[in-house]
ChimeraX commands (.cxc) that place a marker at each C-alpha (Angstrom):
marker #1 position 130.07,89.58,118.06 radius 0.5
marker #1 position 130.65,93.05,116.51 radius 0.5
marker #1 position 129.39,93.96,113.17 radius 0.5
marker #1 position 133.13,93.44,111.41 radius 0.5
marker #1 position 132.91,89.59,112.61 radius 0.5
marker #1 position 129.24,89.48,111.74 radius 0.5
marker #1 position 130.12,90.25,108.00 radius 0.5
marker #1 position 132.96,88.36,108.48 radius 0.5
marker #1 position 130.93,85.23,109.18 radius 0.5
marker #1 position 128.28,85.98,106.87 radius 0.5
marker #1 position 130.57,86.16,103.69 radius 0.5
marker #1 position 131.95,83.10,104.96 radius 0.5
marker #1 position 129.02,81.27,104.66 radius 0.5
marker #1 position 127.84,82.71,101.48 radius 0.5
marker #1 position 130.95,82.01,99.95 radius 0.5
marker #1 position 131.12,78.33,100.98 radius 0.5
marker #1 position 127.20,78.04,99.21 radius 0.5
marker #1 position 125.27,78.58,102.33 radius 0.5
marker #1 position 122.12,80.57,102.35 radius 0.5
marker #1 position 121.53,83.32,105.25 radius 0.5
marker #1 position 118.52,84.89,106.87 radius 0.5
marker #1 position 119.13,88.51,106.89 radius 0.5
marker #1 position 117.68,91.76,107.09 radius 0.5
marker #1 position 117.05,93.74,104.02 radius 0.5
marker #1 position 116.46,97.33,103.52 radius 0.5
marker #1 position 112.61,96.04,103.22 radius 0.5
marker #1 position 112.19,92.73,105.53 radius 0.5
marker #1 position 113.66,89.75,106.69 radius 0.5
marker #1 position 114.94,87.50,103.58 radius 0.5
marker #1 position 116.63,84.56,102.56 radius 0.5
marker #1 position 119.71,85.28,100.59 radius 0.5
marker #1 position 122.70,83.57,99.25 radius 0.5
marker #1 position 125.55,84.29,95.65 radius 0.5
marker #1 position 123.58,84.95,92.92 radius 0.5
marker #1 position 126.08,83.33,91.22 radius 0.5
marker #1 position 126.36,79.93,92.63 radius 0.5
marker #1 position 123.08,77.49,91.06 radius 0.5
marker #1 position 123.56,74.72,93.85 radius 0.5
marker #1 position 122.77,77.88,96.32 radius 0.5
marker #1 position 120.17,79.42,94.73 radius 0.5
marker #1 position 118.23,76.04,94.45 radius 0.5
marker #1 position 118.66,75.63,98.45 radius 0.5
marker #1 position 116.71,78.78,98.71 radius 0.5
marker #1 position 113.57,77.43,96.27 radius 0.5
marker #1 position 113.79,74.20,98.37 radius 0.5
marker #1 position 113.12,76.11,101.78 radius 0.5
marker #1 position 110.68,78.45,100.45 radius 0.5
marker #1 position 109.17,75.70,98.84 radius 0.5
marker #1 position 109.11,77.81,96.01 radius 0.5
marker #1 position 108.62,77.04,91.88 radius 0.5
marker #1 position 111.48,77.55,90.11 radius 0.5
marker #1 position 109.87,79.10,87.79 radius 0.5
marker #1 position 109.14,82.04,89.36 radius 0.5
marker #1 position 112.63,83.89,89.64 radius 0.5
marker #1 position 114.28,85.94,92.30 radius 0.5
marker #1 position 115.32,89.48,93.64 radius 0.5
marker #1 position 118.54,89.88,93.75 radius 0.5
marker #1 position 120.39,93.17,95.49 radius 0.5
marker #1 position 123.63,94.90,93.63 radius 0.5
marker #1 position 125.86,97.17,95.21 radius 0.5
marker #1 position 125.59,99.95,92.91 radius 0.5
marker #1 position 124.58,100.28,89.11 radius 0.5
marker #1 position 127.95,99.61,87.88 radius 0.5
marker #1 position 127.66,96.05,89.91 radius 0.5
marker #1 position 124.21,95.94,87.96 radius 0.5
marker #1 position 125.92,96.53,84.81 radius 0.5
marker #1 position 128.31,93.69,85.17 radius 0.5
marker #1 position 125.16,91.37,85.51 radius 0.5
marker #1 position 122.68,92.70,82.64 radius 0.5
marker #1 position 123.05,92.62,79.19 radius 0.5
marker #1 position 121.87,96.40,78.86 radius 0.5
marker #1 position 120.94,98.92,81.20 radius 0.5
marker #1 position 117.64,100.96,79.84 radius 0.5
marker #1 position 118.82,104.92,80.53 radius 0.5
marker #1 position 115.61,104.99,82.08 radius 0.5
marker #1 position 116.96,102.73,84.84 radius 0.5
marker #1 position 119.74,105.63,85.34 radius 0.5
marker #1 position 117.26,108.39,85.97 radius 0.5
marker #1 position 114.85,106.12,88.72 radius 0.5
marker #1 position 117.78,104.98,90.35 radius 0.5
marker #1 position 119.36,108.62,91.01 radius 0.5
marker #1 position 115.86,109.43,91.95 radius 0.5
marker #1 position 114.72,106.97,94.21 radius 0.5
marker #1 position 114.00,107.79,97.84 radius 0.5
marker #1 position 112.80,104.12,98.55 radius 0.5
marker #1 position 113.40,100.77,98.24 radius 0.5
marker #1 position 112.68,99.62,94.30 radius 0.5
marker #1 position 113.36,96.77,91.98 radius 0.5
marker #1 position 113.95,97.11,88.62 radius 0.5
marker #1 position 113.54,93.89,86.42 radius 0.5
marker #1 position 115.97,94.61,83.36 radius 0.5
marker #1 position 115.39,92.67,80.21 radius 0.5
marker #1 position 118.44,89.87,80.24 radius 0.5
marker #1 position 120.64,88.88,83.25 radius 0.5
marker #1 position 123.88,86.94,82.33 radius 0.5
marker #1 position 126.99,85.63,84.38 radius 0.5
marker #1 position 124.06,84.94,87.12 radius 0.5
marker #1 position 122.51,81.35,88.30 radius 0.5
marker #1 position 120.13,80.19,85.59 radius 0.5
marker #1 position 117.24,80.09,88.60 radius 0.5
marker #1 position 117.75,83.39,89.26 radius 0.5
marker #1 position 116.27,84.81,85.96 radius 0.5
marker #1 position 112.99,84.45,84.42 radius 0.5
marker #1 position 112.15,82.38,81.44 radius 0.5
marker #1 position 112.49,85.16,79.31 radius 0.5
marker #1 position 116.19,85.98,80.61 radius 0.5
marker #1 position 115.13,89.19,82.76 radius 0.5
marker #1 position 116.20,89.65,86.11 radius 0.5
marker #1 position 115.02,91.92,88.79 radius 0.5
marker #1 position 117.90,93.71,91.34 radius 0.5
marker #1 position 117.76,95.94,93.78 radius 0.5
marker #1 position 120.22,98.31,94.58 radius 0.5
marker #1 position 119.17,98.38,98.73 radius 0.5
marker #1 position 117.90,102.03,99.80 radius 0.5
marker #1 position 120.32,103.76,102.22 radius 0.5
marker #1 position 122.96,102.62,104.51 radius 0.5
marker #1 position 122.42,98.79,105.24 radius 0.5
marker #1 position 124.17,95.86,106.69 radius 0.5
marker #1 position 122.72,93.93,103.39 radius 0.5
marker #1 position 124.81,96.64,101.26 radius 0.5
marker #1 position 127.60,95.69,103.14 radius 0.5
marker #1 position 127.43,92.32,102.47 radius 0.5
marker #1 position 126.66,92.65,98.71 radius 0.5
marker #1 position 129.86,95.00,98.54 radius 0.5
marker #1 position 132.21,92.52,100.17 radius 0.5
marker #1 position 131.13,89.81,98.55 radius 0.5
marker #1 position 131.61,91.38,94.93 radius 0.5
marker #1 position 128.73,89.56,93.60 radius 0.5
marker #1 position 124.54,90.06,93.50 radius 0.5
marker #1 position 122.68,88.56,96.78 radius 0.5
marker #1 position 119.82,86.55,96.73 radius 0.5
marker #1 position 116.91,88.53,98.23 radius 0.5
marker #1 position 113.39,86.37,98.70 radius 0.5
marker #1 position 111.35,86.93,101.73 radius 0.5
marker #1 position 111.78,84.95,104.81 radius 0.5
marker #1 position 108.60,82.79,104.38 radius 0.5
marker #1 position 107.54,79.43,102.85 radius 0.5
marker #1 position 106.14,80.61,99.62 radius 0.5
marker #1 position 102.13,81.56,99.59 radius 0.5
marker #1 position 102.55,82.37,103.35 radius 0.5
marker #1 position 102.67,85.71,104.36 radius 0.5
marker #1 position 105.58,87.88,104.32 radius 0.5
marker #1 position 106.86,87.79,107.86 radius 0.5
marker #1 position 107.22,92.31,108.67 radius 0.5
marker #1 position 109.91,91.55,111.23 radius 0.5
marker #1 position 112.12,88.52,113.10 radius 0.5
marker #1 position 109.53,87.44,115.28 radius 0.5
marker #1 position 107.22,86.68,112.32 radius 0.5
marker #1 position 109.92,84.19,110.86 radius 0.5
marker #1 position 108.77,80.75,111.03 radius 0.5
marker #1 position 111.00,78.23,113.22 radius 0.5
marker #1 position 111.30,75.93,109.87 radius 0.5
marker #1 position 112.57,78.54,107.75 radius 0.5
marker #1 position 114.91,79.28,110.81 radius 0.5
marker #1 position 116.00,75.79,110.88 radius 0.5
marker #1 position 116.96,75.45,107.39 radius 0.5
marker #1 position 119.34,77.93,106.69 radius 0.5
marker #1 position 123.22,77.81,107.27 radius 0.5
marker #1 position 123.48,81.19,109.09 radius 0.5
marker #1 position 121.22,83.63,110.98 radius 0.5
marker #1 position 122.55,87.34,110.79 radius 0.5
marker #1 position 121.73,88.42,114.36 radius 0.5
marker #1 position 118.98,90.87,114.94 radius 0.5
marker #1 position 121.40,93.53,115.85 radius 0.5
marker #1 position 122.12,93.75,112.26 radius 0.5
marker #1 position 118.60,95.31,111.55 radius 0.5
marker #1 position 118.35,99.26,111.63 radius 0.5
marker #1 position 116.71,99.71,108.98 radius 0.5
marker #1 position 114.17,97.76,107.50 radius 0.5
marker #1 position 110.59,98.65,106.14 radius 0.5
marker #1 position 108.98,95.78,107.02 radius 0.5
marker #1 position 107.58,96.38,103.87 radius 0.5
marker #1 position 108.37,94.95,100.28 radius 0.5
marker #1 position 110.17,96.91,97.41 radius 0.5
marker #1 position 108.44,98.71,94.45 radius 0.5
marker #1 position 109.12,96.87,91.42 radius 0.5
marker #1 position 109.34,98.50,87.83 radius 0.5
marker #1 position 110.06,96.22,84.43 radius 0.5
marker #1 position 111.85,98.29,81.78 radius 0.5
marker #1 position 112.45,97.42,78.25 radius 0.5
marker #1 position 115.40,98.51,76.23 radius 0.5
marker #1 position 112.88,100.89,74.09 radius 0.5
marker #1 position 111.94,103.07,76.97 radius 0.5
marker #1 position 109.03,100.45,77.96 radius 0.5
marker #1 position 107.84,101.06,82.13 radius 0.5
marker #1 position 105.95,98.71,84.13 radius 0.5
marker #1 position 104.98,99.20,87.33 radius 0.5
marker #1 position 104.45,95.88,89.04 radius 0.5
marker #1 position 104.19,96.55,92.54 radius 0.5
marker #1 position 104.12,100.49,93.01 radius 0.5
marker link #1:1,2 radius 0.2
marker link #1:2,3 radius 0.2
marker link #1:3,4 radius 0.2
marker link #1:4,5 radius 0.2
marker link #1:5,6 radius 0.2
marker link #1:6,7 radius 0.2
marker link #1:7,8 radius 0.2
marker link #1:8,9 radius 0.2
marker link #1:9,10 radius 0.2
marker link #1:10,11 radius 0.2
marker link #1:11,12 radius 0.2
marker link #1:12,13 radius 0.2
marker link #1:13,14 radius 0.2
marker link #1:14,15 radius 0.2
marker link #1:15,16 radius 0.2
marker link #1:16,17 radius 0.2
marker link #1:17,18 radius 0.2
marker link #1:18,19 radius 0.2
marker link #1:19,20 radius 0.2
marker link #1:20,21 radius 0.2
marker link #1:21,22 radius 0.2
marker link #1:22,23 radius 0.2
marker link #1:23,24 radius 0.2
marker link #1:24,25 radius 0.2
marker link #1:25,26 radius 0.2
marker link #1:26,27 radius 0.2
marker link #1:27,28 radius 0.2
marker link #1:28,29 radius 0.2
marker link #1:29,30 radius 0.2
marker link #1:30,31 radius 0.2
marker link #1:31,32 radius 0.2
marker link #1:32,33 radius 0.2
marker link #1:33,34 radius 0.2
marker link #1:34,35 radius 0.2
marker link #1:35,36 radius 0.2
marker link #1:36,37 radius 0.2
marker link #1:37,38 radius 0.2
marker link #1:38,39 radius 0.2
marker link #1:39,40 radius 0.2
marker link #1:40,41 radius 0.2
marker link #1:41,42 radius 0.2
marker link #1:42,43 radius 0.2
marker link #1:43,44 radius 0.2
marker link #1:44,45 radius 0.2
marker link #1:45,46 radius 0.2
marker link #1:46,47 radius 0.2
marker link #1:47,48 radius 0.2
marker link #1:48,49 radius 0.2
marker link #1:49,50 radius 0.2
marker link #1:50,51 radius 0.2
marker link #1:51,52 radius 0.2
marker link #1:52,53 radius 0.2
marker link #1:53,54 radius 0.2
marker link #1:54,55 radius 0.2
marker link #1:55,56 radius 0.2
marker link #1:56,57 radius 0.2
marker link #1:57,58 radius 0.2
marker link #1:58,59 radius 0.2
marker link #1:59,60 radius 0.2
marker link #1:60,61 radius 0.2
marker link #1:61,62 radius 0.2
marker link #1:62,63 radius 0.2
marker link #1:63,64 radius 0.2
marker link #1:64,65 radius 0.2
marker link #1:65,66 radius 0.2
marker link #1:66,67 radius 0.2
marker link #1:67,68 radius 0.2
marker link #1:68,69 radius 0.2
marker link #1:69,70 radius 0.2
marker link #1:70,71 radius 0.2
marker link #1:71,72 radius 0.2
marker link #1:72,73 radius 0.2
marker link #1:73,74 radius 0.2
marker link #1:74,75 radius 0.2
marker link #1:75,76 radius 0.2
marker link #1:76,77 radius 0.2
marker link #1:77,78 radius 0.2
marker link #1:78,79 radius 0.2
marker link #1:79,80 radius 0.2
marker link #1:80,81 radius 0.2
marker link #1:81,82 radius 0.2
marker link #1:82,83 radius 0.2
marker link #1:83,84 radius 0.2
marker link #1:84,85 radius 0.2
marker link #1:85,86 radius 0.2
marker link #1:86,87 radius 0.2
marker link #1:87,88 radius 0.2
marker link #1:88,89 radius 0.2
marker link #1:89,90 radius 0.2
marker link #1:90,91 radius 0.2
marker link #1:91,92 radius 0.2
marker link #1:92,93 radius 0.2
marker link #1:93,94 radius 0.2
marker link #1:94,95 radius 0.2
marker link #1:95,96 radius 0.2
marker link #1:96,97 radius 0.2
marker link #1:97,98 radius 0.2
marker link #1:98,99 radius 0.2
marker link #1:99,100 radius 0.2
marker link #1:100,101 radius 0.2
marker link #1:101,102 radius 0.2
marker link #1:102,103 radius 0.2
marker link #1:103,104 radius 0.2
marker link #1:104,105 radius 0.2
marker link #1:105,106 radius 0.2
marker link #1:106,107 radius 0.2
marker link #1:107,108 radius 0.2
marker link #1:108,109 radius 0.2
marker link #1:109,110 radius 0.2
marker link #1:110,111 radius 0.2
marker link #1:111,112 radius 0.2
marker link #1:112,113 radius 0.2
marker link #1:113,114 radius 0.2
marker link #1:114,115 radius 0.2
marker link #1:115,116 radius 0.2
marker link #1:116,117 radius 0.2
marker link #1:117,118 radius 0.2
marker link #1:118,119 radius 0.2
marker link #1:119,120 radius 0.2
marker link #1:120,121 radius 0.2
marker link #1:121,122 radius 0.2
marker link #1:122,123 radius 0.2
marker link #1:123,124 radius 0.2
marker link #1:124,125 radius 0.2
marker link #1:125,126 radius 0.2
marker link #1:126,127 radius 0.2
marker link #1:127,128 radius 0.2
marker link #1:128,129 radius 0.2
marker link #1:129,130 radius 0.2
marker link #1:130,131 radius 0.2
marker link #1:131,132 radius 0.2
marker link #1:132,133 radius 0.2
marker link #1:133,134 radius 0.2
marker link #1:134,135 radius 0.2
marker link #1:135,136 radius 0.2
marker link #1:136,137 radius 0.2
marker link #1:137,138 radius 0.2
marker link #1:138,139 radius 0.2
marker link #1:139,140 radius 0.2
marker link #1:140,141 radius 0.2
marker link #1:141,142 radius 0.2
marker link #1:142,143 radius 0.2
marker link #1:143,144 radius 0.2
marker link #1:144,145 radius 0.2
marker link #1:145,146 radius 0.2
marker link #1:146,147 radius 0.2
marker link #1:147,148 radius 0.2
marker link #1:148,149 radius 0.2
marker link #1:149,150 radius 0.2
marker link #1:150,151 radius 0.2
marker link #1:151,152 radius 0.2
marker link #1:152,153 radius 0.2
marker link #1:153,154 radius 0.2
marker link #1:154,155 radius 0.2
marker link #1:155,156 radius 0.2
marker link #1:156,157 radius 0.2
marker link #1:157,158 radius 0.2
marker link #1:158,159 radius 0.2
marker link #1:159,160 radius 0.2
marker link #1:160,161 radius 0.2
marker link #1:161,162 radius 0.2
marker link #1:162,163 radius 0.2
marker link #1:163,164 radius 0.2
marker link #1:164,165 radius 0.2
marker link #1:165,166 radius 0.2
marker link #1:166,167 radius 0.2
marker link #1:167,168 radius 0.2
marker link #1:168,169 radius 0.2
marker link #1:169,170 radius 0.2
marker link #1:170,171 radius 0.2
marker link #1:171,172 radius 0.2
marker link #1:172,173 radius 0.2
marker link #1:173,174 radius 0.2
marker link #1:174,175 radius 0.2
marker link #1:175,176 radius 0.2
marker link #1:176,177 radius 0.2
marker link #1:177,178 radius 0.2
marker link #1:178,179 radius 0.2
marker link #1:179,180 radius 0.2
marker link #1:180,181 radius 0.2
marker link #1:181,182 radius 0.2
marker link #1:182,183 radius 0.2
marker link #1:183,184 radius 0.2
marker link #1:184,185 radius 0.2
marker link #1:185,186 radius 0.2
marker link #1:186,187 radius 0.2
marker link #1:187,188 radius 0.2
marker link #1:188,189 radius 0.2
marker link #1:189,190 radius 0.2
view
C-alpha cells in the first residue's frame, strides 16, 4: 500500500467508529474521532482504562483547537509558536468533543503533533481532534516502539497503520502544560 491508500484506509475506519494503532509524533497510540462517544469508550475498554481519567487528543493546528475549546489562554499562542517538541496543553473547557474525552472539570488536553507526521495527516483529513492514548493496557508500561505493543492491544483494534507510517516518533511521551484563562501555568510532565 502507498501512504495515499494508507490514509485512505485509516480515515475510513475512523470515520465508521473504529479505533487505530498508530504512530504519533511521540509513540505508538491508540486513537480514534474525538468526537464520536461510542469510539472513545472502545479505547478505555482496551486500555482497560478509568474513565475518569481523560484523554490526549491531537488538533491540526490552533485554529482546529479553537473550534474545540471554549477559550484559548494567549499564553497557549506564545508556547505553541515556540515549541520545538512535542507538548500538550490541557485548556480549561473542551466542548463539541466526546464527554470521555474531557476531565471532570471540562478541560481537555490536545496536542498539536510536532513536525511533519503521518498522525497530522490524519487529523487534517479527518477535520476533527484524534484520540491519542498510548498503545498499552493502562498501568503497563508505555511500549517506546511497535515491537513493544502487546499482541492483545494488537488484537483489539479495527486497524493497524503499518510500520512504514513511522518516521518520526520519540518514543518518548509529550510535555504537558495546564493553563488557566488568567495566565495560570502548570507544568505536569516537563
Amino acid at each position: 500500500m502507498d501512504t495515499k491508500e494508507i490514509l485512505d484506509k485509516t480515515l475510513e475506519v475512523l470515520k465508521a467508529g473504529g479505533v487505530i494503532l498508530y504512530p504519533t509524533d511521540t509513540v505508538w497510540g491508540l486513537g480514534c474521532d474525538a468526537c464520536n462517544e461510542q469510539a472513545v469508550k472502545k479505547v478505555f475498554e482496551i486500555k482497560r482504562r478509568s474513565e475518569a481519567k481523560s484523554l490526549v487528543l491531537l488538533a491540526s493546528d490552533l485554529d482546529m483547537v479553537a473550534k474545540y475549546v471554549k477559550q484559548i489562554p494567549s499564553v497557549a499562542i506564545d508556547l505553541v509558536e515556540v515549541n520545538d517538541a512535542p507538548m500538550t496543553i490541557i485548556y480549561p473547557e473542551g466542548q463539541y468533543l466526546a464527554p470521555s474525552t474531557m476531565a471532570a472539570d471540562g478541560s481537555v488536553g490536545i496536542r498539536i503533533p510536532y513536525g511533519e507526521h503521518f498522525c497530522k495527516d490524519v487529523v487534517k483529513r479527518l477535520r476533527r481532534p484524534l484520540v491519542s492514548t498510548s498503545a498499552n493496557i493502562s498501568g503497563e508500561s508505555t511500549p517506546e516502539d511497535f515491537g513493544s505493543i502487546s499482541e492483545e492491544i494488537k488484537a483489539a483494534v479495527d486497524y493497524i497503520v503499518p510500520r512504514a507510517m513511522d518516521r518520526t516518533s520519540t518514543g518518548r511521551a509529550s510535555q504537558i502544560i495546564k493553563l488557566g484563562l488568567g495566565g495560570e501555568v502548570e507544568i505536569i510532565r516537563a
